[in-house]
mmCIF file as gemmi writes it, N, C-alpha and C atoms, coordinates in Angstrom:
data_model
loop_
_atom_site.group_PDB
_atom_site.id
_atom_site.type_symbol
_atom_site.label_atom_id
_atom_site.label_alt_id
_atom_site.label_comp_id
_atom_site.label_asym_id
_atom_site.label_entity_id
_atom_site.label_seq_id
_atom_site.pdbx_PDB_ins_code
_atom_site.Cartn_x
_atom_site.Cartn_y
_atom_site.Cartn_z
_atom_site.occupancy
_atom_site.B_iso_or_equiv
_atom_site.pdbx_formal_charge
_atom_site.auth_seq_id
_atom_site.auth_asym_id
_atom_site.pdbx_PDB_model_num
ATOM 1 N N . UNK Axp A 1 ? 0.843 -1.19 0 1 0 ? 1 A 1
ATOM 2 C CA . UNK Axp A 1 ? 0 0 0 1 0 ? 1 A 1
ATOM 3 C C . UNK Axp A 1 ? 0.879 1.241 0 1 0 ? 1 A 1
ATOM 4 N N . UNK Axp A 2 ? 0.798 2.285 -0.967 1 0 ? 2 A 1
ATOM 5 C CA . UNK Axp A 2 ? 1.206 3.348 -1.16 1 0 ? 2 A 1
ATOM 6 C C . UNK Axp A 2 ? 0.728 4.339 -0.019 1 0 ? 2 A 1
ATOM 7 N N . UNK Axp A 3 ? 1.612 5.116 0.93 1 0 ? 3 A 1
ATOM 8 C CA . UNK Axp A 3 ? 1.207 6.256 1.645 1 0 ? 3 A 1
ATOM 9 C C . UNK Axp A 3 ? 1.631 7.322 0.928 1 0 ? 3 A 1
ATOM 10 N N . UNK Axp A 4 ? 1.067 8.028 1.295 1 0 ? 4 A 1
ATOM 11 C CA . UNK Axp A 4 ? 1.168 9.824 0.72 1 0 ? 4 A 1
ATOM 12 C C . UNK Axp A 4 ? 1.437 10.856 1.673 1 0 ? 4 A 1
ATOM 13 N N . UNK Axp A 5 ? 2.008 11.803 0.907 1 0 ? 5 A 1
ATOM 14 C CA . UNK Axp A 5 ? 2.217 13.004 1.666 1 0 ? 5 A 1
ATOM 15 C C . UNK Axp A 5 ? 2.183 14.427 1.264 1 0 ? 5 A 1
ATOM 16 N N . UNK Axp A 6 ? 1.645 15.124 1.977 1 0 ? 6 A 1
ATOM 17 C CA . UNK Axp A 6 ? 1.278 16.779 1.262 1 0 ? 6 A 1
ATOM 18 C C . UNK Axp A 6 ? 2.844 16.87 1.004 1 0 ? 6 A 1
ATOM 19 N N . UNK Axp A 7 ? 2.975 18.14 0.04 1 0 ? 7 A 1
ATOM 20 C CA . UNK Axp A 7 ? 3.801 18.767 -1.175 1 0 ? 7 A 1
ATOM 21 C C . UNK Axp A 7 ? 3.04 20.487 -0.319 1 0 ? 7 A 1
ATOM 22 N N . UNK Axp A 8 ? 3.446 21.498 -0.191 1 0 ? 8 A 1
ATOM 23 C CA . UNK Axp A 8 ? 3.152 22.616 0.087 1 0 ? 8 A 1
ATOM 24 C C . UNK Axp A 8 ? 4.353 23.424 -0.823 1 0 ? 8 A 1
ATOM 25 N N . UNK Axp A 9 ? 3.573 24.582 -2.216 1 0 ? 9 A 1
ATOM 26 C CA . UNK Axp A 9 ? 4.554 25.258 -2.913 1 0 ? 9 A 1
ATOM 27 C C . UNK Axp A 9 ? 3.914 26.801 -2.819 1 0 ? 9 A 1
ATOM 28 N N . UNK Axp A 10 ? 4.75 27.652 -2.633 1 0 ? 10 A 1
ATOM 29 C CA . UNK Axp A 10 ? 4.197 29.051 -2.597 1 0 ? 10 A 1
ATOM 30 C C . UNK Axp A 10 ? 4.516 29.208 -3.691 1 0 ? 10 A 1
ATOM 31 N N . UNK Axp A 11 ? 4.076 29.923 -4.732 1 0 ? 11 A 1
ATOM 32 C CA . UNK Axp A 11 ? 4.53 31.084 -5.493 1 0 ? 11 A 1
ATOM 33 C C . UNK Axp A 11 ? 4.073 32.379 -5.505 1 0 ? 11 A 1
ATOM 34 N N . UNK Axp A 12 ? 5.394 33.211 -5.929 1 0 ? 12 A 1
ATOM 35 C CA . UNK Axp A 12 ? 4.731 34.778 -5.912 1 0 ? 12 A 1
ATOM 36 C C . UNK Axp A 12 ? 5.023 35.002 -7.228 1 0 ? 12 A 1
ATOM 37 N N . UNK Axp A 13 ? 4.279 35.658 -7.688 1 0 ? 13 A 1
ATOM 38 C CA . UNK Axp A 13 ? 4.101 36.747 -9.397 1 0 ? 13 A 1
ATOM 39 C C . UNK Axp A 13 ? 4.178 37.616 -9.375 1 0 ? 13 A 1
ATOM 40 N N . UNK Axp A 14 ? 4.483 38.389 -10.519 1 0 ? 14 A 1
ATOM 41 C CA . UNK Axp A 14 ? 4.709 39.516 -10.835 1 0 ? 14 A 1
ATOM 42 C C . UNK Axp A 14 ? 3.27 40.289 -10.663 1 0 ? 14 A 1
ATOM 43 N N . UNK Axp A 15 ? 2.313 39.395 -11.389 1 0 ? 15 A 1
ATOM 44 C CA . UNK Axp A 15 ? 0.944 39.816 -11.358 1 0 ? 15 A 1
ATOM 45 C C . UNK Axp A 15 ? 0.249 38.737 -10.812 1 0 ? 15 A 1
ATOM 46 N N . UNK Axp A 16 ? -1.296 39.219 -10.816 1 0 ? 16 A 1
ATOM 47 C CA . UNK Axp A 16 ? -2.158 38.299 -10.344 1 0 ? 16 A 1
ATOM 48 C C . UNK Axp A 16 ? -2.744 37.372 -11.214 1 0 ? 16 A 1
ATOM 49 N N . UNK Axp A 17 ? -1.68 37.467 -12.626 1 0 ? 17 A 1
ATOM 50 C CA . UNK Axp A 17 ? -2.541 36.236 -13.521 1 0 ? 17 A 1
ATOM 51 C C . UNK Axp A 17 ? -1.552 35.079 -13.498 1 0 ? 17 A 1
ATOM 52 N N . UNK Axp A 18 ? -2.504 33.94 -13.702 1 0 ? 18 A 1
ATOM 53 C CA . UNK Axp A 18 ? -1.914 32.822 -13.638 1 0 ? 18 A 1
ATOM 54 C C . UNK Axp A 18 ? -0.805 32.646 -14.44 1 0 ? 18 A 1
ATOM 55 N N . UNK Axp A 19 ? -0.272 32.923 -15.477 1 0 ? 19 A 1
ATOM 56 C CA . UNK Axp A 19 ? 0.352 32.814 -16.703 1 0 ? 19 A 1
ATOM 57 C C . UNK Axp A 19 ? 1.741 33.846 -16.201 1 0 ? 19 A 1
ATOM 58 N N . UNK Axp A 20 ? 1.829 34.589 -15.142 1 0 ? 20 A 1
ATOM 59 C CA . UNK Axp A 20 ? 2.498 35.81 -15.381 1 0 ? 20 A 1
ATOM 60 C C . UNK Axp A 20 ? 3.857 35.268 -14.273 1 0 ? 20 A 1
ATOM 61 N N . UNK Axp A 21 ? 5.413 35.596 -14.616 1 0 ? 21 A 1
ATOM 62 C CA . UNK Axp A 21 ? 6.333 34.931 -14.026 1 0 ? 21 A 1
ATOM 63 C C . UNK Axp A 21 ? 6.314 34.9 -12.748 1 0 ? 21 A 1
ATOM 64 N N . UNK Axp A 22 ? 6.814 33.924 -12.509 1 0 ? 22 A 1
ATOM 65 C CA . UNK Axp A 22 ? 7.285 33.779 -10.703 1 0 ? 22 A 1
ATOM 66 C C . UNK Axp A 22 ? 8.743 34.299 -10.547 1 0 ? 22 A 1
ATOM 67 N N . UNK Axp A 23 ? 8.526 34.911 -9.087 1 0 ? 23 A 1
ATOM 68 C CA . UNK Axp A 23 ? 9.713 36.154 -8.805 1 0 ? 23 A 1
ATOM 69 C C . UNK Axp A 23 ? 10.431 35.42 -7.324 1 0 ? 23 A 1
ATOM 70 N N . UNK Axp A 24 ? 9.152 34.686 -6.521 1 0 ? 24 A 1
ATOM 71 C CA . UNK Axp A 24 ? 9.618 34.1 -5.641 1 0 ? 24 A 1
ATOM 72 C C . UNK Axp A 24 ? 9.239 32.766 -5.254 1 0 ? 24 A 1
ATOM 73 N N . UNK Axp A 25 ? 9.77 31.923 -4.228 1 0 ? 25 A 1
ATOM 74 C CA . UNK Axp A 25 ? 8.905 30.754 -4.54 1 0 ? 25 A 1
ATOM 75 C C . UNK Axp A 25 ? 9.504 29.793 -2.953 1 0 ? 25 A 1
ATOM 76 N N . UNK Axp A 26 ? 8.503 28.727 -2.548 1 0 ? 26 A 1
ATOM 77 C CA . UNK Axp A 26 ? 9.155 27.978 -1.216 1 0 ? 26 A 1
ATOM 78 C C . UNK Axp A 26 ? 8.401 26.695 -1.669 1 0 ? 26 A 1
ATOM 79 N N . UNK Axp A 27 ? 8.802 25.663 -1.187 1 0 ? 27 A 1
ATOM 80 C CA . UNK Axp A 27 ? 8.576 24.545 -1.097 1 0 ? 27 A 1
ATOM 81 C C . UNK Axp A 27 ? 8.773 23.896 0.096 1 0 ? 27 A 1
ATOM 82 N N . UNK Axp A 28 ? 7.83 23.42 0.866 1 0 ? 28 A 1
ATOM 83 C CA . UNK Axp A 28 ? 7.735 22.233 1.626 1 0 ? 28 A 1
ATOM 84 C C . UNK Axp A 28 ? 7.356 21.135 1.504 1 0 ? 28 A 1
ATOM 85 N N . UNK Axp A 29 ? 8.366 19.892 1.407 1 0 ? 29 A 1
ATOM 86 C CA . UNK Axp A 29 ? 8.079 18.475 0.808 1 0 ? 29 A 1
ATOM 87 C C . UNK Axp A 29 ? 7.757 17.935 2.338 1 0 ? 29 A 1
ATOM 88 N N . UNK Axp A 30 ? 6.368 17.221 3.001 1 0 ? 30 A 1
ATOM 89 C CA . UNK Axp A 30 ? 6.38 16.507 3.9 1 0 ? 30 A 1
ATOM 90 C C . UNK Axp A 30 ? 6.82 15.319 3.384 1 0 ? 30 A 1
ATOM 91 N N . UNK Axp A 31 ? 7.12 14.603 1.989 1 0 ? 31 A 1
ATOM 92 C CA . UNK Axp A 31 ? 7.539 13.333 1.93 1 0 ? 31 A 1
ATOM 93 C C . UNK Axp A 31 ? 9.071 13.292 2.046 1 0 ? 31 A 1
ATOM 94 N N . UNK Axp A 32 ? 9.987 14.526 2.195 1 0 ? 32 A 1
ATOM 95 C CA . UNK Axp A 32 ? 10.89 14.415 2.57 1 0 ? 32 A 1
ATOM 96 C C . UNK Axp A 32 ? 11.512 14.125 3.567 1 0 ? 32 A 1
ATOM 97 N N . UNK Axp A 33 ? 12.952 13.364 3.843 1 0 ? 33 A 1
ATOM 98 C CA . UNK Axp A 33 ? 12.813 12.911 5.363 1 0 ? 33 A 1
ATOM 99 C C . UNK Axp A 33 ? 13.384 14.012 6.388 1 0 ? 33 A 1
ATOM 100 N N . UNK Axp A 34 ? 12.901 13.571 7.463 1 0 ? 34 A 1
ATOM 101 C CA . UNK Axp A 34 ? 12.775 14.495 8.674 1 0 ? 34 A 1
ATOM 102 C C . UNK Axp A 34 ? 14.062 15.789 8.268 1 0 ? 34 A 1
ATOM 103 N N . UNK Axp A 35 ? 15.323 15.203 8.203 1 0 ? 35 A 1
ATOM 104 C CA . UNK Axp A 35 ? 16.32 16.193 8.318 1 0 ? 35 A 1
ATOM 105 C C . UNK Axp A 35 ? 16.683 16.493 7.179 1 0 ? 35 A 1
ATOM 106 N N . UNK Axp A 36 ? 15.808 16.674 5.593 1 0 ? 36 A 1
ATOM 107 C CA . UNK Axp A 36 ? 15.977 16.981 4.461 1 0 ? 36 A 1
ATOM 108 C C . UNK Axp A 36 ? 15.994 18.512 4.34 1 0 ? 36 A 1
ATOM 109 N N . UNK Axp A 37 ? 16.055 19.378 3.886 1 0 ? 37 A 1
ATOM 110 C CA . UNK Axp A 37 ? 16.717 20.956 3.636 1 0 ? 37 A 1
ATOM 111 C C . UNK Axp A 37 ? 15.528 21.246 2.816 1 0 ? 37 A 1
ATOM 112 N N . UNK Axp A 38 ? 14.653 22.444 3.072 1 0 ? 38 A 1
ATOM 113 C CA . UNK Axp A 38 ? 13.1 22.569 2.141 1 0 ? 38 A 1
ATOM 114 C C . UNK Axp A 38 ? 13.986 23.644 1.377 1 0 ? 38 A 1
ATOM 115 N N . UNK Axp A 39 ? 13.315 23.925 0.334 1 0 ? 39 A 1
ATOM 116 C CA . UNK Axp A 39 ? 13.986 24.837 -1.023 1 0 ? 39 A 1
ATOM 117 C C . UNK Axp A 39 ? 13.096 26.238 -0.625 1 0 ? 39 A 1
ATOM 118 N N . UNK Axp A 40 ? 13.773 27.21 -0.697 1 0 ? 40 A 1
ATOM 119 C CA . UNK Axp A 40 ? 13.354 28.732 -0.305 1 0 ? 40 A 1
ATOM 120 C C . UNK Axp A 40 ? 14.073 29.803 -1.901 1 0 ? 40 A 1
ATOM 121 N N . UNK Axp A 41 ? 13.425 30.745 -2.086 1 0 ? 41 A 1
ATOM 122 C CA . UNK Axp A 41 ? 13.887 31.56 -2.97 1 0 ? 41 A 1
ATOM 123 C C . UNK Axp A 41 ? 15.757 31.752 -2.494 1 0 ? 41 A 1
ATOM 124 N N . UNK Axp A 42 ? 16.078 31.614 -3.54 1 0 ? 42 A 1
ATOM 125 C CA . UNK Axp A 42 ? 17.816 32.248 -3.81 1 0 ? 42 A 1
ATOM 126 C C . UNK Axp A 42 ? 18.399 30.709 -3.138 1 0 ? 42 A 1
ATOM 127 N N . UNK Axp A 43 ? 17.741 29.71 -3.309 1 0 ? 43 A 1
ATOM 128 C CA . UNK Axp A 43 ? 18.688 28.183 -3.27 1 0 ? 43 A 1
ATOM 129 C C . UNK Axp A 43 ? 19.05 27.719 -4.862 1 0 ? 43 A 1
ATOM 130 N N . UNK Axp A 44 ? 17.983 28.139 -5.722 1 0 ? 44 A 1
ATOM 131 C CA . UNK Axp A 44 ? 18.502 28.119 -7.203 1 0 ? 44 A 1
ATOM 132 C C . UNK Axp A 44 ? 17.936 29.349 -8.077 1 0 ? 44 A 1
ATOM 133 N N . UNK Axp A 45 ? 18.946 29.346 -9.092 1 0 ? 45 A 1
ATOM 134 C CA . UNK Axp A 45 ? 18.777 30.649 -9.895 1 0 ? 45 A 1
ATOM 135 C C . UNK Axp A 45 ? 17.133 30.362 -10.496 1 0 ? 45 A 1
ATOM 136 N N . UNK Axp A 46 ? 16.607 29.449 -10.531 1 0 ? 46 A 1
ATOM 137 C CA . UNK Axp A 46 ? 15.287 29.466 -11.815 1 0 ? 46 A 1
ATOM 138 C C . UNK Axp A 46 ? 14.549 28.6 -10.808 1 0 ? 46 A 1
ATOM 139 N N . UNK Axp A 47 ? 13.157 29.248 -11.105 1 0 ? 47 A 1
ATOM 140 C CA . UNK Axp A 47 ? 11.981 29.005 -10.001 1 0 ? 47 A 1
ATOM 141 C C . UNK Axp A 47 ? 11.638 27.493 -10.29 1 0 ? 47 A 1
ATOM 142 N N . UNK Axp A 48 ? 10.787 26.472 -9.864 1 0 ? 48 A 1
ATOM 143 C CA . UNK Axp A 48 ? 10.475 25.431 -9.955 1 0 ? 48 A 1
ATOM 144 C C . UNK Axp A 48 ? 9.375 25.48 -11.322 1 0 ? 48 A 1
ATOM 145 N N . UNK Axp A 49 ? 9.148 26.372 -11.247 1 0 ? 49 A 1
ATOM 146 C CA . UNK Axp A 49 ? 8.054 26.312 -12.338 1 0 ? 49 A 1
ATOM 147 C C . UNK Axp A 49 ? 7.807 28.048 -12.541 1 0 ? 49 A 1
ATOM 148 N N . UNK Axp A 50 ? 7.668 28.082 -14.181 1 0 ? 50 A 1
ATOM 149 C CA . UNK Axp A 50 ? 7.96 29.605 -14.814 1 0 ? 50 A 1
ATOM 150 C C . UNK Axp A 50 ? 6.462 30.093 -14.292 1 0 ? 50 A 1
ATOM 151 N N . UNK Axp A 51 ? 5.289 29.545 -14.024 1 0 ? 51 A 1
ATOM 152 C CA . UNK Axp A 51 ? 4.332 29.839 -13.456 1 0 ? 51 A 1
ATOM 153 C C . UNK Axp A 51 ? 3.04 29.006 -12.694 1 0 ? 51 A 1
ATOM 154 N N . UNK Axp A 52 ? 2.189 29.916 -12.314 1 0 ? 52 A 1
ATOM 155 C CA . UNK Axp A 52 ? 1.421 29.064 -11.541 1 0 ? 52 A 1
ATOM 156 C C . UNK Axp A 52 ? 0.396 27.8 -12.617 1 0 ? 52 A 1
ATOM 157 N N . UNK Axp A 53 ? 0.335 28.001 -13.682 1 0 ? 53 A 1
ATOM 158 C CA . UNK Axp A 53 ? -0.478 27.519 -14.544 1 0 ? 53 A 1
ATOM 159 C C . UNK Axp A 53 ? 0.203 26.591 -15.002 1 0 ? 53 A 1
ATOM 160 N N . UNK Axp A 54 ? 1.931 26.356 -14.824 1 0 ? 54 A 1
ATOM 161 C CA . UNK Axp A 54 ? 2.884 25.371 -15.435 1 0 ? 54 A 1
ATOM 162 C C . UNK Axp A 54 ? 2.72 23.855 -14.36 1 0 ? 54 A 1
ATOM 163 N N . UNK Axp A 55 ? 2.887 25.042 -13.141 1 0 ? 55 A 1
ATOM 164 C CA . UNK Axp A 55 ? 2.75 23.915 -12.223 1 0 ? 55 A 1
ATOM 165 C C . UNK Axp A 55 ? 1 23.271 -11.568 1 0 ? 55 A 1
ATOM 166 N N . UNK Axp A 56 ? 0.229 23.592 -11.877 1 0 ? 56 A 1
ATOM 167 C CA . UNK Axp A 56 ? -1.664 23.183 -12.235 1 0 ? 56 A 1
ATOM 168 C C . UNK Axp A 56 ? -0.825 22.088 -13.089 1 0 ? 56 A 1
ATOM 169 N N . UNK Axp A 57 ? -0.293 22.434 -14.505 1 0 ? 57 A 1
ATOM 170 C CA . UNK Axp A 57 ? -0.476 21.42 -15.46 1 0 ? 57 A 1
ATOM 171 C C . UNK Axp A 57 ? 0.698 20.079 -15.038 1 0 ? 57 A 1
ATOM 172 N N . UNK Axp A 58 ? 1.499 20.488 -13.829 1 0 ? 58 A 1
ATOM 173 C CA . UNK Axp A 58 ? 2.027 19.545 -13.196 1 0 ? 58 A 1
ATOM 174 C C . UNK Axp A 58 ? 1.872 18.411 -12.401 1 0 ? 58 A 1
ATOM 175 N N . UNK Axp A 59 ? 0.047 19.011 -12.051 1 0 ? 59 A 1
ATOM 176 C CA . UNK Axp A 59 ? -0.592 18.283 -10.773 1 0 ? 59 A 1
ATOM 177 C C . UNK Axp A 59 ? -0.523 18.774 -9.479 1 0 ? 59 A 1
ATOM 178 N N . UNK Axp A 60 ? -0.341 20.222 -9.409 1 0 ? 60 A 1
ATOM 179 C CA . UNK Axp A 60 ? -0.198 21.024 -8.168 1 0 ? 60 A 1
ATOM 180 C C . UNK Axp A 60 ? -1.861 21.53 -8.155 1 0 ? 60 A 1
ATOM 181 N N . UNK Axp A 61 ? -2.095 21.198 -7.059 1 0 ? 61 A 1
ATOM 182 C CA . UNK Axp A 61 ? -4.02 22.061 -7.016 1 0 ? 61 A 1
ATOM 183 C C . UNK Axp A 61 ? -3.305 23.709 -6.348 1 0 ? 61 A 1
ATOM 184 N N . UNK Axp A 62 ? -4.465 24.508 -6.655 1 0 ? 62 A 1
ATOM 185 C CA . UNK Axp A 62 ? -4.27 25.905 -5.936 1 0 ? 62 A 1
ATOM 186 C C . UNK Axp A 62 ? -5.145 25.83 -4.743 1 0 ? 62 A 1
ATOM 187 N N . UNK Axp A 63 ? -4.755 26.213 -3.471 1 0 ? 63 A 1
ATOM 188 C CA . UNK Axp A 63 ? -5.271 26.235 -2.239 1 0 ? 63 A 1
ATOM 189 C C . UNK Axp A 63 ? -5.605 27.605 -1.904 1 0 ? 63 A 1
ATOM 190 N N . UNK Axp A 64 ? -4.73 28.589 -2.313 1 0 ? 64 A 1
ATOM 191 C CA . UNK Axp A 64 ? -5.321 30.042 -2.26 1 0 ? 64 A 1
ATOM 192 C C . UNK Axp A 64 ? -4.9 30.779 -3.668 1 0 ? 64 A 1
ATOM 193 N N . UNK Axp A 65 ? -5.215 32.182 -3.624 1 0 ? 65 A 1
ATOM 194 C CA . UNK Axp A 65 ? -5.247 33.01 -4.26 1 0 ? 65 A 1
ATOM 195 C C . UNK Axp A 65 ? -5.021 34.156 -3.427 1 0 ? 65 A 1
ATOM 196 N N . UNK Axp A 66 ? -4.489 35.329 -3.985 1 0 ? 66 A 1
ATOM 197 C CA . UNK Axp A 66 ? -4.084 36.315 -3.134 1 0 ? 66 A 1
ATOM 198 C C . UNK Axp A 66 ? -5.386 37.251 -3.312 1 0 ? 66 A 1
ATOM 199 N N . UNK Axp A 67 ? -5.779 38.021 -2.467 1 0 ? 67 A 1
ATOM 200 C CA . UNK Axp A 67 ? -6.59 38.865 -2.716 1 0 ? 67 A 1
ATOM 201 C C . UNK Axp A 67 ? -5.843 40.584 -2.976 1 0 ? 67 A 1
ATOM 202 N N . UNK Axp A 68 ? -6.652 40.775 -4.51 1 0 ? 68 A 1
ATOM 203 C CA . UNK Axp A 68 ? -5.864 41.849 -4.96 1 0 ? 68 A 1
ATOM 204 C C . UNK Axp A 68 ? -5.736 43.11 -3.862 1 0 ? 68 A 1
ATOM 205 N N . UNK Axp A 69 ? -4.634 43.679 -3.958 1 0 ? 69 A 1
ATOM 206 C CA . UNK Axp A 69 ? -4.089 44.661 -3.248 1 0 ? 69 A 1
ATOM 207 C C . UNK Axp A 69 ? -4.666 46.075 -3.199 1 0 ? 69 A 1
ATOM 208 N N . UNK Axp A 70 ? -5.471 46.554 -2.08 1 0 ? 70 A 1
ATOM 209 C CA . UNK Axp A 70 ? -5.593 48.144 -2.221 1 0 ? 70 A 1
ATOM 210 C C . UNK Axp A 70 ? -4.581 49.091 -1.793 1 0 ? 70 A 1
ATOM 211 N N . UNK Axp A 71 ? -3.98 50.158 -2.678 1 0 ? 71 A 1
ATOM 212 C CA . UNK Axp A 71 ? -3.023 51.253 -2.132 1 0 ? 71 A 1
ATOM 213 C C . UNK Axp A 71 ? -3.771 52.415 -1.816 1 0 ? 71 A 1
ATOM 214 N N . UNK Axp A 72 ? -3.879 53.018 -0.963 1 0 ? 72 A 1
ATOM 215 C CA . UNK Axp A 72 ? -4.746 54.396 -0.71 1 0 ? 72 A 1
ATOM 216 C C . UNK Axp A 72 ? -3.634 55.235 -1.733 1 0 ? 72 A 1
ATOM 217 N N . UNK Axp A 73 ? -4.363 56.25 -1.866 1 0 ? 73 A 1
ATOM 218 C CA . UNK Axp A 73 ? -4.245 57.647 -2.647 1 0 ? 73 A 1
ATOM 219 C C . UNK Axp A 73 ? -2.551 58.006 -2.193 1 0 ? 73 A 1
ATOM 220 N N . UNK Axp A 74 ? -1.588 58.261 -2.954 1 0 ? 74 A 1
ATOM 221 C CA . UNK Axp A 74 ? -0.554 58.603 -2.491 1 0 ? 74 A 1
ATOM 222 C C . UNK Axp A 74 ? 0.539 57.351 -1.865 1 0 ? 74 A 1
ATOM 223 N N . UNK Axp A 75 ? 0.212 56.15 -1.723 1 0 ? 75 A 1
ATOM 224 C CA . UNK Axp A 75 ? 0.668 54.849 -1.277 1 0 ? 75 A 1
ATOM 225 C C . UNK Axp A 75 ? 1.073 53.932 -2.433 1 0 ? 75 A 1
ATOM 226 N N . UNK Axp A 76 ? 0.904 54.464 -3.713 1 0 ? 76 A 1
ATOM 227 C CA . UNK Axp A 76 ? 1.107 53.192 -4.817 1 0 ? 76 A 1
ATOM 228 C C . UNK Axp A 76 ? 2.456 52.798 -5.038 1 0 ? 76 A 1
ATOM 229 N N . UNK Axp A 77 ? 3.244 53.505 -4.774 1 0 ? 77 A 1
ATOM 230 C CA . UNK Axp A 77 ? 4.906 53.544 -4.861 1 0 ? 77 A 1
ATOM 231 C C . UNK Axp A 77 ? 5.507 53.017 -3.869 1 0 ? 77 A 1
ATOM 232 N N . UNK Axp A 78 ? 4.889 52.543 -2.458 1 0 ? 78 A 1
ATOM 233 C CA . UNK Axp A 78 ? 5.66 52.121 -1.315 1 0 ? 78 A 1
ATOM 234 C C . UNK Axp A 78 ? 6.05 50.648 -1.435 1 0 ? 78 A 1
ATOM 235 N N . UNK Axp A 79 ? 6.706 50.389 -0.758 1 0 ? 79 A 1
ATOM 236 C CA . UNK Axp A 79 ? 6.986 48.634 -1.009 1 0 ? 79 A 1
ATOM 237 C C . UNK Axp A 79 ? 6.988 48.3 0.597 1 0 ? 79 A 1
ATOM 238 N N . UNK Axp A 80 ? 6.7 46.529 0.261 1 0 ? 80 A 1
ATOM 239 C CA . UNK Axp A 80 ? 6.224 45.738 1.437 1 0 ? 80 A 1
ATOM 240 C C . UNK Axp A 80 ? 6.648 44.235 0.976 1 0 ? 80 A 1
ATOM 241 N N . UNK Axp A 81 ? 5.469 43.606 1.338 1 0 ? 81 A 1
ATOM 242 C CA . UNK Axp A 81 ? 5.095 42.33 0.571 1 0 ? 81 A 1
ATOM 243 C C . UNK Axp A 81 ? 5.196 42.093 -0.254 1 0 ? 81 A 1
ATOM 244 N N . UNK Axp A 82 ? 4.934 40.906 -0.917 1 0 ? 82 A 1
ATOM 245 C CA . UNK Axp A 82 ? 4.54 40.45 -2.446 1 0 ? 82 A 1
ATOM 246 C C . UNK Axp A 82 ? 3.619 40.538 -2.341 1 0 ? 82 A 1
ATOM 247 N N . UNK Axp A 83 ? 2.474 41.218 -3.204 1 0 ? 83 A 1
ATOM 248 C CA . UNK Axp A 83 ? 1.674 40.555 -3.287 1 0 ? 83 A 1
ATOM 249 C C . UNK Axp A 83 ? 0.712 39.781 -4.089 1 0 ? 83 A 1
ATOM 250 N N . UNK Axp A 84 ? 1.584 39.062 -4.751 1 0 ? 84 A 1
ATOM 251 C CA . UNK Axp A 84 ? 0.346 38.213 -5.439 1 0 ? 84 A 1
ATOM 252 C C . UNK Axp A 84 ? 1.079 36.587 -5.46 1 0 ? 84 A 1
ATOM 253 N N . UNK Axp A 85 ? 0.792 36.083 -4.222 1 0 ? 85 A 1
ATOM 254 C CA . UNK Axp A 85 ? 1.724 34.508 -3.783 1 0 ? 85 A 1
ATOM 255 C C . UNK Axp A 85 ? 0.221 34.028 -3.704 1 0 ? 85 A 1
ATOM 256 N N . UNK Axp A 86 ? 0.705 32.503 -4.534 1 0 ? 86 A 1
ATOM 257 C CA . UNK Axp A 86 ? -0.331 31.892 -4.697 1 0 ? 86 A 1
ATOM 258 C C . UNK Axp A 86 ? 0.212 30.624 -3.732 1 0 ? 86 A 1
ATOM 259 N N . UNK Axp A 87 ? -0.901 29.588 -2.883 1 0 ? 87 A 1
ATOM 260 C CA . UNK Axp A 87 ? -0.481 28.62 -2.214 1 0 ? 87 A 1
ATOM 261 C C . UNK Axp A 87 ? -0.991 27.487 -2.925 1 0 ? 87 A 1
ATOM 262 N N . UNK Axp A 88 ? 0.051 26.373 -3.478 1 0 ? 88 A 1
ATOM 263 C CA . UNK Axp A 88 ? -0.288 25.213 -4.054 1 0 ? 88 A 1
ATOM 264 C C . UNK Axp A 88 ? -0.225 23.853 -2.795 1 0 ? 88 A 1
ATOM 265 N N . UNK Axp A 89 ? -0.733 22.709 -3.558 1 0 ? 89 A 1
ATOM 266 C CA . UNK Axp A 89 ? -0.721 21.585 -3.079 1 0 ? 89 A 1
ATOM 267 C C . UNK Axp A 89 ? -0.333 20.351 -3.521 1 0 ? 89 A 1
ATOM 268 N N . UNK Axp A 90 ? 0.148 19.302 -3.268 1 0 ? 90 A 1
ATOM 269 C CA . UNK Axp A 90 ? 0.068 17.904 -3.993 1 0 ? 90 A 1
ATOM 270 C C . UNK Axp A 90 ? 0.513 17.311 -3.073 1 0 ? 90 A 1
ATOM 271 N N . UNK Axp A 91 ? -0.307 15.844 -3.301 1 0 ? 91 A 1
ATOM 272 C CA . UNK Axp A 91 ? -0.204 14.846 -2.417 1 0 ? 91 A 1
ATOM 273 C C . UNK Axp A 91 ? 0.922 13.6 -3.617 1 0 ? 91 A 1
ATOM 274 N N . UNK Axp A 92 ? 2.204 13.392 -2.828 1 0 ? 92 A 1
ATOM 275 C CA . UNK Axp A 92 ? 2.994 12.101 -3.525 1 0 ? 92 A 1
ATOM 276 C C . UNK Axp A 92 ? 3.286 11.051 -2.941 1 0 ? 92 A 1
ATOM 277 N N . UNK Axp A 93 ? 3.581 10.128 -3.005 1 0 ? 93 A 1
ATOM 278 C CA . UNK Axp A 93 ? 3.63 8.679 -2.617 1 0 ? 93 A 1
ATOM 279 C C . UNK Axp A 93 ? 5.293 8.704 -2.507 1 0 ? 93 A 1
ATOM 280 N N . UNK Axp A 94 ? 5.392 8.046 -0.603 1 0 ? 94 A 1
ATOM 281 C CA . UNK Axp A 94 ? 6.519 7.766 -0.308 1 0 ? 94 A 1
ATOM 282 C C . UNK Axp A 94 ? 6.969 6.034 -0.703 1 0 ? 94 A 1
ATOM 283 N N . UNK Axp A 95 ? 7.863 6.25 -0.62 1 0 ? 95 A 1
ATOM 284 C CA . UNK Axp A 95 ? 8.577 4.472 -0.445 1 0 ? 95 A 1
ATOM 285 C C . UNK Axp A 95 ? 8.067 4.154 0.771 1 0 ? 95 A 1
């Protein structure tokens, strides 16, 4: 019998469309073992996937969506967050 284990992938975009590049990105493998090293932005030069729609067609489900960003009047130029990180999912089969 095959067990499984959640896959948890953030990505962030440039924009809020699915299609549009990823700038940042994390991965948490629970099928990895206990003292395995999870992948965080700036561990490799090129994201796991050029977008959120690459990795859907990978077998990643989307768990959230960001809700688009309001800047008040005079605020559009400030920086913070990302914001448009999408939270994926997949379940894979350990040994």
């Amino acid at each position: 019998m095959n067990e499984t284990r959640q896959q948890i992938l953030f990505l962030n975009l440039t924009t809020p469309d699915l299609k549009s590049p990823v700038i940042a990105w994390s991965l948490y493998d629970g099928a990895a073992p206990a003292d395995a090293l999870q992948m965080n932005t700036g561990d490799a030069s090129v994201p796991p996937y050029a977008s959120v729609l690459h990795a859907m067609r990978d077998g990643w489900n989307v768990l959230q969506v960001p809700v688009l960003p309001h800047y008040p009047a005079g605020q559009e130029h400030d920086t913070g967050h990302l914001p448009y990180e999408y939270v994926l999912e997949r379940k894979v089969a350990i040994a």
